[in-house]
C-alpha positions in Angstrom: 0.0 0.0 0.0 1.4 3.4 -1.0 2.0 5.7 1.4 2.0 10.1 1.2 2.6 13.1 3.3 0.3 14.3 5.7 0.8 18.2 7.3 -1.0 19.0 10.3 -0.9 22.5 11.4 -1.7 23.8 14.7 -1.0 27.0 16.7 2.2 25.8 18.5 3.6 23.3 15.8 3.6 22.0 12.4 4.1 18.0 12.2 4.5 16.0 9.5 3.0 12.0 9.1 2.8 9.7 7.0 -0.2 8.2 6.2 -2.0 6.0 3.5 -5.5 5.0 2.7 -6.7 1.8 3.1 -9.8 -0.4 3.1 -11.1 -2.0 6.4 -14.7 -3.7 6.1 -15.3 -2.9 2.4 -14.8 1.0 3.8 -12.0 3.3 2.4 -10.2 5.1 4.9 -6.7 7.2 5.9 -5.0 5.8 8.4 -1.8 7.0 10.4 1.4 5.1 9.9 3.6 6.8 11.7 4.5 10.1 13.2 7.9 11.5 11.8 7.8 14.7 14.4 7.5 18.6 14.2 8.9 20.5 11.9 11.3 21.9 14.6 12.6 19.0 15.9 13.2 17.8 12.4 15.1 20.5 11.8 17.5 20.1 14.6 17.7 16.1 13.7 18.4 17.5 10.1 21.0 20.1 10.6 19.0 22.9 9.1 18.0 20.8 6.0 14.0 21.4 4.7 12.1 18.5 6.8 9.2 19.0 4.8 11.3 17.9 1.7 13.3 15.4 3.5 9.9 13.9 4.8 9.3 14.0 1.0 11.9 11.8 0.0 12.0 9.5 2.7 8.2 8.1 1.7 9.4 8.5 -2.1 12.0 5.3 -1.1 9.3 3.7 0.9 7.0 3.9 -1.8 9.7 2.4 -4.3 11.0 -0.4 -1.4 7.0 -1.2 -1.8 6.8 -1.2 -5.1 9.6 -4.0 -5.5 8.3 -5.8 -2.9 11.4 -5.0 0.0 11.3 -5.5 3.1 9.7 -1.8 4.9 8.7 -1.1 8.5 5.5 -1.9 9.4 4.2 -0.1 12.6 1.4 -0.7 13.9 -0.7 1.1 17.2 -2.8 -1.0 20.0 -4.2 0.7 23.5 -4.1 -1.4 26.2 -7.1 0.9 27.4 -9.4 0.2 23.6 -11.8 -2.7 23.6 -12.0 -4.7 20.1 -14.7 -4.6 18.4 -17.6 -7.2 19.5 -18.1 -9.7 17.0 -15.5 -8.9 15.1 -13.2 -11.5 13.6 -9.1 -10.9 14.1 -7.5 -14.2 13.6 -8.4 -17.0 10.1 -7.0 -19.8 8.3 -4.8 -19.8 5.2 -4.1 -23.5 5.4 -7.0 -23.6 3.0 -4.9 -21.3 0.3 -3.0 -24.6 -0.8 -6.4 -26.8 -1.2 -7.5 -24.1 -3.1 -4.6 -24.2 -5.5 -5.3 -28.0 -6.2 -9.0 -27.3 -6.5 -8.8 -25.1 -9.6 -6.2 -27.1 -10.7 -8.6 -29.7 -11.2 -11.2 -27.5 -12.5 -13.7 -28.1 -10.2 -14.6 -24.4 -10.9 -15.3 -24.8 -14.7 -17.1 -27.9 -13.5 -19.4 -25.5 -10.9 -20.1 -22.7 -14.2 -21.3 -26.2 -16.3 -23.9 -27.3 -13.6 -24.6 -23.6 -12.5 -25.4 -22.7 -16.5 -27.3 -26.0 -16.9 -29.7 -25.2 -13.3 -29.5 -21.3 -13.7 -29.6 -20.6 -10.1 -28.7 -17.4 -8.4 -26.1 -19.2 -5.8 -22.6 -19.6 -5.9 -22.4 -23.4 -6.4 -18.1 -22.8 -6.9 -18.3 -21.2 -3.1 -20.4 -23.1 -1.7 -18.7 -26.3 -3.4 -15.0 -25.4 -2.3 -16.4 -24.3 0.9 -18.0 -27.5 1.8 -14.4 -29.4 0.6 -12.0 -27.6 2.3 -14.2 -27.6 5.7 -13.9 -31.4 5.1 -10.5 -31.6 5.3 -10.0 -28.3 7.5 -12.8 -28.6 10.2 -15.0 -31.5 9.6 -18.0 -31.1 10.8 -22.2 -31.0 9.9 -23.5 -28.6 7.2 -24.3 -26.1 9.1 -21.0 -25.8 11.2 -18.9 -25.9 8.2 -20.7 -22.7 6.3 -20.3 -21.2 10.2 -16.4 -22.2 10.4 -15.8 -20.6 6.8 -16.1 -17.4 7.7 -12.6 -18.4 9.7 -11.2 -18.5 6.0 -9.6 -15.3 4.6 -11.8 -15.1 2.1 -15.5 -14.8 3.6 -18.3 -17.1 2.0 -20.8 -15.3 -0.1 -23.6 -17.2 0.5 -26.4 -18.1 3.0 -26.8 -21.3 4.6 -30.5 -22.1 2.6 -28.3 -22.1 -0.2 -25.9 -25.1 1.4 -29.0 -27.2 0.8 -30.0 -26.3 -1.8 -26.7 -26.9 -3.3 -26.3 -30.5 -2.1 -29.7 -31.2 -4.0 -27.7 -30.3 -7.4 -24.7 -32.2 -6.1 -26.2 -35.4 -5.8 -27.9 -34.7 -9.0 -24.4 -34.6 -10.7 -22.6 -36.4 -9.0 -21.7 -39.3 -12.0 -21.0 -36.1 -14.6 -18.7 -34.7 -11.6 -17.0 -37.8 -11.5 -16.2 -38.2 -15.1 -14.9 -34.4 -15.4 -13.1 -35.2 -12.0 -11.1 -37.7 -13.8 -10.2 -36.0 -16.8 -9.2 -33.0 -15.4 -7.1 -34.8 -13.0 -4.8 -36.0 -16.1 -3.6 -32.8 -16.4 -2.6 -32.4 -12.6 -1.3 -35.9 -11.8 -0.1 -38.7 -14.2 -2.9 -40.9 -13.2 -1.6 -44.9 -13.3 -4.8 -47.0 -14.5 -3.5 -50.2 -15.6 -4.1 -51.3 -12.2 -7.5 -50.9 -10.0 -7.8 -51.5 -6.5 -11.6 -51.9 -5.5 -13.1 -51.9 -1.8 -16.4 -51.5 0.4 -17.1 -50.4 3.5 -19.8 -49.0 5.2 -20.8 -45.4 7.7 -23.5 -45.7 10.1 -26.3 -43.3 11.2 -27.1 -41.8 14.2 -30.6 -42.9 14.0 -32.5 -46.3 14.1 -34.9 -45.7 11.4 -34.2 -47.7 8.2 -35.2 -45.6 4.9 -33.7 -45.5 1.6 -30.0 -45.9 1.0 -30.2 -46.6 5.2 -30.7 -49.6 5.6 -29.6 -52.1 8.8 -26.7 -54.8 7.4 -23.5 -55.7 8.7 -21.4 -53.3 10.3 -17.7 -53.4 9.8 -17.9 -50.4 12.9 -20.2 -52.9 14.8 -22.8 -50.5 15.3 -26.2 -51.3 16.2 -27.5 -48.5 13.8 -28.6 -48.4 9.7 -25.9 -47.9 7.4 -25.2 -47.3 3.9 -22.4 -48.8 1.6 -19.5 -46.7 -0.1 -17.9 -48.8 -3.2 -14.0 -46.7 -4.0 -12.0 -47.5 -6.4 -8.4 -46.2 -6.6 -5.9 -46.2 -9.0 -2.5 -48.2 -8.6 -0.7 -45.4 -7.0 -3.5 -44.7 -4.3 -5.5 -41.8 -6.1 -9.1 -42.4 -5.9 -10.8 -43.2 -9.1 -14.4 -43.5 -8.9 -17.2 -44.1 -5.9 -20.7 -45.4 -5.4 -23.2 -45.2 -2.9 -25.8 -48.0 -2.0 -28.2 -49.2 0.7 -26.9 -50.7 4.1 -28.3 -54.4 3.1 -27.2 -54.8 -0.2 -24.4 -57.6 -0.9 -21.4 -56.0 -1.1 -19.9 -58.0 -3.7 -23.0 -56.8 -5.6 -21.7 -53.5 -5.9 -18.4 -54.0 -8.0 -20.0 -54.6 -11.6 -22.1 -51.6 -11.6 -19.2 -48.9 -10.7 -17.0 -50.6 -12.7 -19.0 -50.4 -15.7 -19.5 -46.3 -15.1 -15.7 -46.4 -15.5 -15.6 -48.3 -18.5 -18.1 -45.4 -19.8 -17.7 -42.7 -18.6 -14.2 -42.5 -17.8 -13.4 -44.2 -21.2 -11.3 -47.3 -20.1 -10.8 -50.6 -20.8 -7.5 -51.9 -20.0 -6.3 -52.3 -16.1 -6.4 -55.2 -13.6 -9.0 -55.2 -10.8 -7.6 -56.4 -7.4 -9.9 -56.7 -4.2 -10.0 -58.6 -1.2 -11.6 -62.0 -0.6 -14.6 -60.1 0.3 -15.5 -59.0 -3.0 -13.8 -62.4 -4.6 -17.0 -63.5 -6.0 -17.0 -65.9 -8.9 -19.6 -63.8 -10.5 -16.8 -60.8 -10.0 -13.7 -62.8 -11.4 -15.6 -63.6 -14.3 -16.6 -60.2 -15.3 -13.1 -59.1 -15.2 -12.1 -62.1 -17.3 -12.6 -60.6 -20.9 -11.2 -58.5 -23.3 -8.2 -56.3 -21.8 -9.3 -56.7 -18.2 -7.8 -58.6 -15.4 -8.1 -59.9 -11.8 -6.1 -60.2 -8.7 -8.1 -61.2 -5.9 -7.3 -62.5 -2.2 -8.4 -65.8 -1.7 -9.0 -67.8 1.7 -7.5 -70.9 2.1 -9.8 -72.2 4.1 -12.7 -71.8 1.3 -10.8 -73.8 -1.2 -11.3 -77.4 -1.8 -10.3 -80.3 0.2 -7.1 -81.4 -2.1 -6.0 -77.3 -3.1 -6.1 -76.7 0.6 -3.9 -80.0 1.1 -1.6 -78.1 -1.7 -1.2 -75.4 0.0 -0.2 -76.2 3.4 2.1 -79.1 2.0 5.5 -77.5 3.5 7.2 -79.0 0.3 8.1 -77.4 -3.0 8.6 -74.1 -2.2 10.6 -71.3 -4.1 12.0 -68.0 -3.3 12.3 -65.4 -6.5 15.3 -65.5 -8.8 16.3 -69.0 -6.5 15.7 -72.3 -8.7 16.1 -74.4 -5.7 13.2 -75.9 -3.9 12.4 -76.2 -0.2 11.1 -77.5 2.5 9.5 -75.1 5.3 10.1 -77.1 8.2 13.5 -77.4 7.2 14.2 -74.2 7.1 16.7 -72.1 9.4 14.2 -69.5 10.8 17.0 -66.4 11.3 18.4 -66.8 7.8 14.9 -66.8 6.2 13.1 -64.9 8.8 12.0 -61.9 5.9 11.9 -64.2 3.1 8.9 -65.0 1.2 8.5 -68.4 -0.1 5.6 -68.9 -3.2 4.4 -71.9 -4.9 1.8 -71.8 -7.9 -0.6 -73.5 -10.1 -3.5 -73.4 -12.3 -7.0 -74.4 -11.6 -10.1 -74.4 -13.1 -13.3 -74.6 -11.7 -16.8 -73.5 -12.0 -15.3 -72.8 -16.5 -12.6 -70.2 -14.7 -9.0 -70.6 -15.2 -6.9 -69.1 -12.6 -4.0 -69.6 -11.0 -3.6 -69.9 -7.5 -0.3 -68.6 -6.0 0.3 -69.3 -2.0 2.9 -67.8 -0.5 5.0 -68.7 3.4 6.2 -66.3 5.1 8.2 -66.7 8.8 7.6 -63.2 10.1 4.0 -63.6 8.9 3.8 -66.4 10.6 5.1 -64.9 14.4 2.7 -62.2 13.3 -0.4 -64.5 13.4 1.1 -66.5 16.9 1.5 -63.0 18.0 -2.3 -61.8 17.5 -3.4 -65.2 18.8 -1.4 -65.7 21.7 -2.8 -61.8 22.8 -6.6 -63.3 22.6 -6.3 -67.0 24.4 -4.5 -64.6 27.0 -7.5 -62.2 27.1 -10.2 -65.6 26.6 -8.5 -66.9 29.3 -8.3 -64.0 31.8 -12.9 -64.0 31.0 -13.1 -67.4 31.7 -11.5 -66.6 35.2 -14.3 -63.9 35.5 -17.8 -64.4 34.3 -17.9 -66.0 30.9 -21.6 -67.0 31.3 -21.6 -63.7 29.8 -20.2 -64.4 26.9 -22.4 -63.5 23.4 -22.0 -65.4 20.3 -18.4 -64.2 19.4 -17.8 -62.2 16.0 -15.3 -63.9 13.2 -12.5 -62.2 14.7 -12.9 -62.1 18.1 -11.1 -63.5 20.9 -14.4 -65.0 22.9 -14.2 -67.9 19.7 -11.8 -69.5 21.7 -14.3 -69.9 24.5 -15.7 -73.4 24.0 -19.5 -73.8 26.0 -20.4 -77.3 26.7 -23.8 -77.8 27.7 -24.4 -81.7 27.8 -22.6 -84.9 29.1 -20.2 -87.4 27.3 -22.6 -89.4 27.1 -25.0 -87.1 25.6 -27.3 -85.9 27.7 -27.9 -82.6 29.0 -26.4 -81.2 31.2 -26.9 -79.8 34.9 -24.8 -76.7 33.8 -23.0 -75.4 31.3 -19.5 -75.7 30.9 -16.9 -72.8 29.9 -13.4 -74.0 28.5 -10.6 -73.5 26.0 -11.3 -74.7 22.7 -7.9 -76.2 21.4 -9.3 -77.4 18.3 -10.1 -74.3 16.8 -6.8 -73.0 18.2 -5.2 -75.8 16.4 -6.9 -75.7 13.1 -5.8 -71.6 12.7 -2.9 -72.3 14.2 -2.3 -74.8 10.7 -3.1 -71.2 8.4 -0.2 -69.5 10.0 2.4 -68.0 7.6 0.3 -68.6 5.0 -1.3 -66.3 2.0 -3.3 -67.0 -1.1 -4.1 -65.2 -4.3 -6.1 -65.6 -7.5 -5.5 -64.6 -11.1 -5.8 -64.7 -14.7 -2.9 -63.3 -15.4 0.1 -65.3 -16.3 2.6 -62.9 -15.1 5.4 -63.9 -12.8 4.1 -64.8 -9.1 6.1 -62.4 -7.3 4.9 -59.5 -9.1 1.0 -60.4 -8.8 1.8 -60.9 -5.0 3.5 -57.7 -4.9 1.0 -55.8 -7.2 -1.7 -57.3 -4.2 0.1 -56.0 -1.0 -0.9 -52.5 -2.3 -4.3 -53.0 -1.1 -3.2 -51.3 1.9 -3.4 -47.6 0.3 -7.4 -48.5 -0.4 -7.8 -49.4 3.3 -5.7 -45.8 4.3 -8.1 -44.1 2.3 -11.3 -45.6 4.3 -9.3 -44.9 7.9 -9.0 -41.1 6.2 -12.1 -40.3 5.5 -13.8 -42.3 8.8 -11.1 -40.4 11.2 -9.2 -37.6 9.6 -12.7 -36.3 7.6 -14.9 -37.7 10.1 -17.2 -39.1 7.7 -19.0 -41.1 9.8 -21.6 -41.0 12.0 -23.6 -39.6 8.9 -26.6 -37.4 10.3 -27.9 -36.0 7.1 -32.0 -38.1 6.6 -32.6 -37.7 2.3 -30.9 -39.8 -0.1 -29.5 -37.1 -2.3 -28.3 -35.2 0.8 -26.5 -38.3 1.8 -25.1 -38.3 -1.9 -24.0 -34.8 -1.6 -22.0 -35.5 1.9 -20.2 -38.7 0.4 -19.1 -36.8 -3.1 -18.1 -33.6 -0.5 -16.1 -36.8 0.9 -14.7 -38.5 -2.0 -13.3 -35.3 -4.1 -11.8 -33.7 -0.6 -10.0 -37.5 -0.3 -8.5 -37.1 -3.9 -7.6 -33.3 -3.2 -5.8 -34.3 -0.3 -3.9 -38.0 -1.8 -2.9 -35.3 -4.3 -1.1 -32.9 -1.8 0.4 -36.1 -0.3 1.6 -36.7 -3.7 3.1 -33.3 -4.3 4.9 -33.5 -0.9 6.8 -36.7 -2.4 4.9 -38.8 0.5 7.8 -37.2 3.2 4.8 -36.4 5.9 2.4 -38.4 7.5 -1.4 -37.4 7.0 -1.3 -37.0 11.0 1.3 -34.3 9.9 0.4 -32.7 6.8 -3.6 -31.9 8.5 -2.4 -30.8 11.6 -0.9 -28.3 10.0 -3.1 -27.4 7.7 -5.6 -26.8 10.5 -3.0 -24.7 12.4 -1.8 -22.3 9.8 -3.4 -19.5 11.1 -3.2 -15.5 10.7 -3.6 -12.5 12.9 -5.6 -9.7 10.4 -3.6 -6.5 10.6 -6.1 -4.2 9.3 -5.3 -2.2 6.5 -1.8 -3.9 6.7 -2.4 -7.7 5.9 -2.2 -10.9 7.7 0.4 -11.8 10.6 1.6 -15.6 10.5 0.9 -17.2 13.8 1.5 -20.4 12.9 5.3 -22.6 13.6 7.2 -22.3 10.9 8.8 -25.9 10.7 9.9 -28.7 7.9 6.4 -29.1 6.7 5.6 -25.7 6.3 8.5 -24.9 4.3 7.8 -28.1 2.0 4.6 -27.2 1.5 5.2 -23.5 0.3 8.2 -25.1 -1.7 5.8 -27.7 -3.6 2.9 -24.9 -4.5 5.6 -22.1 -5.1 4.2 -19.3 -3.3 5.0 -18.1 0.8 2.8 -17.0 4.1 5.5 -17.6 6.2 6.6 -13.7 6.5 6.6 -12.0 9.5 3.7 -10.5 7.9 1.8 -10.8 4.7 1.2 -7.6 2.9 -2.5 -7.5 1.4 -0.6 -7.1 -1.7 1.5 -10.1 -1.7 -1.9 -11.7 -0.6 -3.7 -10.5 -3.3 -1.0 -12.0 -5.3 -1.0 -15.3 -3.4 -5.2 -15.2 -4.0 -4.3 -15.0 -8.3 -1.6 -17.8 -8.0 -4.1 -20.4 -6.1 -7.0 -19.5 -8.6 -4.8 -20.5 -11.4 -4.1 -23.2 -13.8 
């Protein structure tokens, strides 16, 4: 901001100040900057030279020092004897600047104007849309506290909560065409690797017990008691989400693959990649639509499901091979400190129900301690309940440790009897304890077997993304009652997960996402009014990463509103 002269007159001095004009709630003003003196004690600090054309010249080189953007004074006045204003906001986020950067980047904006001229409404679908995905990731919370926490932004919302709703209505709407754009815009930003699809479910409950619509009661993977509804996510192979879908709580959730994948084979316009899921979604049905054309599978698949003579293959602790090793061994054989993070594989093809796969098992020792590990923890904790009250016990889960609690409630000789009968169940114990070390997967693809087992391993990034958006993004418990309402929230959800995987990306994956949201949240700024913005945030390895990946800074002692105004341009460019 430009600065001038400023000659006030009165009857026993003449003093000279600099002041500029400046805007402070959409209201020009002058304000003060600073006091240079009277013209007679210039003159004595001057040696007799003119202070009015020394003042003159001084706030010609702060002018110029402004103009190229170096370093000036910046003085500013409190009164520890002046209340601040009530209701007036001094300190906002600009964590939000670098989402904002990646959300134009991927258009969303052009993608607002196509909806908005399509609907011609009056509201600003682009604010309200950016809004609703940078409170996501910034300050998740309902509706109605996110439009109330962006006004903690730097840039103020200009819109009215009504019109929140009524743009969630339009969201859901266009959700699939949002999607497709999504993709192809993202092409642009991120080199998007397609050949390979990871593909998972899970589900969000309600806080409410009434089933309706896509809420429905099925199986909880959060064990709540509550209706739920289904999210289908696919992501590409270097953990950038692809493509969701949305269904009811009781649907089969191996049901849900064909249809999303067949919105990506049209609308996003491919046909070559391999589809890799967990056993879950391992359906026959599944394998078989993938098993055409230039598609592929690679699938997780339990041992214990397999037939008696495949599962007889698989735990036979002969014929194993390690990669690049043409020897064969034998796991019992082995010595367990050379081999301990080796991975053996064996392989062969199968055919059943008119699908040829093959089926690749592969032994690991530190796999196996892993599974003695876990185990070991629940007999302890089944057998610390049995020494307590296990007539309490409820029909266990798959998974949980109360399955090795065996009840007994008649005789040997069959009869029933007097009471029931709490105990350790050592042959269940036994017959996991057979399973441990050991991994299987199914394909179509002839490749070699330690690249399909590798390719597999990268499921993790899928199940990241569900433990983002269910903790980081607090997705869940959803309290939103319509279906397209519910739409809206999980699209809010989905494109703030890919703006964020792609800011992970940009970092070059050096911070965690504890790290990289944290700080996000806590890059706050104290307003300076008429001035600019005052960091109060750490400056620390992150934050200097962060400005070095998106090429503009807020980590000045303070941020003129003209390098702002700058910063504002660069984020809303391409």
């Amino acid at each position: 901001m430009l600065v001038r002269l400023s000659i006030s007159k009165s009857k026993n001095a003449t003093s000279l100040y600099i002041k500029e004009d400046v805007t402070i709630d959409g209201k020009r003003t002058t304000k003060i900057v600073k006091k240079l003196g009277t013209v007679a004690e210039l003159e004595k600090k001057l040696g007799g030279r003119d202070p009015i054309e020394w003042a003159k010249e001084y706030i010609a080189e702060l002018n110029r020092l402004e103009k190229e953007g170096k370093e000036i004074e910046v003085i500013a006045k409190y009164s520890p004897s002046k209340l601040i204003k009530k209701e007036e906001r001094r300190c906002f986020n600009g964590g939000y600047l670098f989402l904002q950067k990646i959300y134009h980047e991927l258009e969303l904006d052009k993608i607002c104007s196509k909806i908005t001229n399509k609907y011609r409404f009056e509201y600003n679908l682009d604010s309200i849309f950016s809004r609703l995905l940078y409170g996501r990731i910034l300050f998740p919370s309902s509706k109605l506290s996110t439009y109330e926490l962006s006004w903690k932004l730097i840039e103020p919302p200009d819109f009215k909560l009504h019109h929140v709703y009524r743009a969630l209505e339009v969201i859901a709407k266009e959700t699939d065409f949002i999607q497709a754009s999504l993709y192809q815009n993202s092409l642009s930003v991120s080199k998007r690797n397609t050949g390979i699809l990871y593909y998972d479910c899970t589900n969000y409950f309600f806080e409410i017990e009434q089933e309706d619509g896509l809420k429905q009661y099925g199986f909880s993977k959060d064990h709540k008691p509550n209706p739920i509804v289904q999210m289908g996510l696919f992501m590409d192979g270097d953990g950038i989400p692809l493509a969701f879908s949305i269904t009811e709580g009781n649907k089969n959730e191996q049901l849900t693959l064909k249809p999303l994948e067949k919105k990506i084979l049209s609308d996003f316009k491919l046909s070559k990649f391999i589809v890799c899921t967990d056993a879950g979604l391992a359906s026959n049905c599944n394998r078989k639509f993938n098993d055409k054309k230039d598609r592929a599978f690679i699938t997780t698949q339990s041992i214990k499901k397999l037939k008696g003579h495949l599962k007889k293959w698989c735990l036979d602790p002969t014929g194993w091979h390690l990669d690049k090793d043409t020897k064969t061994y034998d796991i019992r054989e082995l010595d367990e400190e050379k081999y301990k993070d080796k991975v053996f594989y064996k392989e062969r093809w199968i055919k059943e129900d008119e699908l040829e796969q093959k089926l690749i098992v592969t032994y690991s020792i530190k796999y196996r301690d892993y599974h003695r590990k876990i185990r070991n923890l629940q007999i302890e904790r089944a057998l610390k309940l049995l020494d307590t009250n296990p007539s309490k016990i409820k029909k266990p889960r798959q998974n949980d440790y109360k399955r090795f609690i065996k009840k007994t409630s008649c005789t040997l000789e069959g009869e029933v009897a007097k009471q029931e009968v709490y105990s350790l169940y050592y042959e269940l114990i036994d017959d996991e304890s057979a399973y441990d070390g050991f991994y299987a997967v199914c394909t179509n693809l002839d490749e070699d077997a330690v690249e399909i087992t590798r390719i597999n391993r990268r499921r993790w990034q899928i199940e990241e993304c569900f433990k983002i958006l269910k903790h980081e993004f607090k997705a869940r418990p959803v309290y939103l009652q319509r279906n397209d309402r519910i739409t809206a929230h999980f699209t809010t959800c989905f494109i703030a997960l890919l703006m964020y995987r792609l800011l992970e990306k940009r970092l070059q994956g050096e911070f965690t996402c504890d790290t990289i949201i944290r700080n996000l949240r806590n890059m706050n700024f104290q307003e300076l009014k008429g001035r600019g913005y005052i960091p109060t945030y750490t400056r620390n390895d992150f934050t200097d990463a962060l400005h070095e990946a998106f090429g503009f800074r807020t980590d000045y002692e303070i941020v003129t509103l003209k390098r702002l105004k700058k910063i504002l341009k660069e984020t809303k460019t391409r």
